[in-house]
N, C-alpha and C positions, 0 to 999 in steps of 0.2 A: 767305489763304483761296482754294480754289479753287471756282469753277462749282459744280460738283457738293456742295462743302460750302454753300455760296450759295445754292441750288436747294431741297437739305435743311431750310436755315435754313427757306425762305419756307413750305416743308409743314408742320413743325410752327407756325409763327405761323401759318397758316391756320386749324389742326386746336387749336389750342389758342384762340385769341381770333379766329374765325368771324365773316368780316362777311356782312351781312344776314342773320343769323341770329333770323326773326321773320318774322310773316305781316306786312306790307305790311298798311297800313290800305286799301280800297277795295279788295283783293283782288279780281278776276273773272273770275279762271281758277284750278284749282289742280290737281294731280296727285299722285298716290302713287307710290313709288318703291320697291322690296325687291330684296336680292340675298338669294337664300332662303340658298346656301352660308352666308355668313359671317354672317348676319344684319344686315346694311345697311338704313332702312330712311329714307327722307327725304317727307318732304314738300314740295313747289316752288312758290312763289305767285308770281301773276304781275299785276301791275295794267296792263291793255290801252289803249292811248288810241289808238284806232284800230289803223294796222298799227305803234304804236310800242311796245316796253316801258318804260312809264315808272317803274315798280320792281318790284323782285325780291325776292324773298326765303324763305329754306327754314328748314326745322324738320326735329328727328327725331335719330338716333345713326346711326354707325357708327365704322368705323377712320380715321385718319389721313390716309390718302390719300384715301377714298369724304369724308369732310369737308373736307377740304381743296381737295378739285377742285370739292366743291359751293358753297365760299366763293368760287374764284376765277372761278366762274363766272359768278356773280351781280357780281362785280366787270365780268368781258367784256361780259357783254349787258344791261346797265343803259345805256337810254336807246339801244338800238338797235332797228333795224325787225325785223321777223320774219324776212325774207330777211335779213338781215345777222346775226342770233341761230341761223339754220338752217344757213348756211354757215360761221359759225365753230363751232355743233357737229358737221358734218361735217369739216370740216378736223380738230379735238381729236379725233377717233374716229379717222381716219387717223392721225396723228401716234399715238397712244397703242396703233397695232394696228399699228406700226413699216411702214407703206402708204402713207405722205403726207410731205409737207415737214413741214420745222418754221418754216417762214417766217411773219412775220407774225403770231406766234399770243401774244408778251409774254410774260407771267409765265406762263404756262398750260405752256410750255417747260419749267418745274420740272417737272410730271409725264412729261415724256418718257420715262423712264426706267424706266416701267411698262413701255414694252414686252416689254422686255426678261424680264418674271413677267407670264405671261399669263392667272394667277388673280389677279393684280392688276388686268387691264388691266377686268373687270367694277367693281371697286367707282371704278375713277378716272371708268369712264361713267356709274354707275347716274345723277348729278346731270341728267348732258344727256340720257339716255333720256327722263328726270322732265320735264325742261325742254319736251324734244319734244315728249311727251304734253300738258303743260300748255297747250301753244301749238296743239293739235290741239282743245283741247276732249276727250279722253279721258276716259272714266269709268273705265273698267275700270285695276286696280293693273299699272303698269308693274316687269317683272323684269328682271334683270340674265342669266338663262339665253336 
């Protein structure tokens, strides 16, 4: 098995059996997330213990990769600071908009290869745009446009 089938494997185990898929009990932050095109549509919860994420967790449908980057994301920034949760979704937006390394970034490396479909590259961000806004305090429904 190569990479690339290896990589595949880990999207649909994401997209199929989604971890932290559920509001976090103590929730106190949350955000909405829609890619209007495809119809993507997540919700992202976040429990703040000061500047740490002490859990994650998101709700909602979409496709395989916009689930699957939302499952592995809430994997990345569980139990990190905001500056550490900001910089690695800066880095994944690089990386997924073919702009940035791929160093350092683990399993999130499966979706590299979004770049390469750049009507993909909205539903593998809608999770970290959601993420963003949740960590902003945002009311208003974050897009994928």
């Amino acid at each position: 098995m190569d990479l690339g089938e290896l990589y595949q494997d880990l999207i649909l185990d994401h997209s199929q059996r989604p971890h932290h898929f559920a509001k976090p009990p103590g929730a106190n932050r949350v955000a909405l997330g829609h890619n209007p095109l495809c119809g993507d549509r997540y919700t992202v919860y976040l429990v703040m213990e000061g500047d740490r994420i002490a859990a994650v967790g998101f709700e909602g449908q979409g496709c395989a990769i916009s689930k699957s980057s939302a499952s592995l994301m809430t994997d990345a920034v569980s139990g990190k600071t905001r500056a550490e949760a900001e910089d690695l979704a800066r880095r994944f937006q690089e990386m997924v908009t073919g702009k940035g390394k791929d160093e350092g970034l683990g399993k999130l490396l499966a979706l590299a290869g979004v770049s390469a479909f750049p009507m993909r590259v909205k539903c593998a961000s809608l999770a970290w745009h959601t993420l963003k806004a949740a960590l902003d305090s945002r009311a208003e429904p974050v897009t994928s446009e």
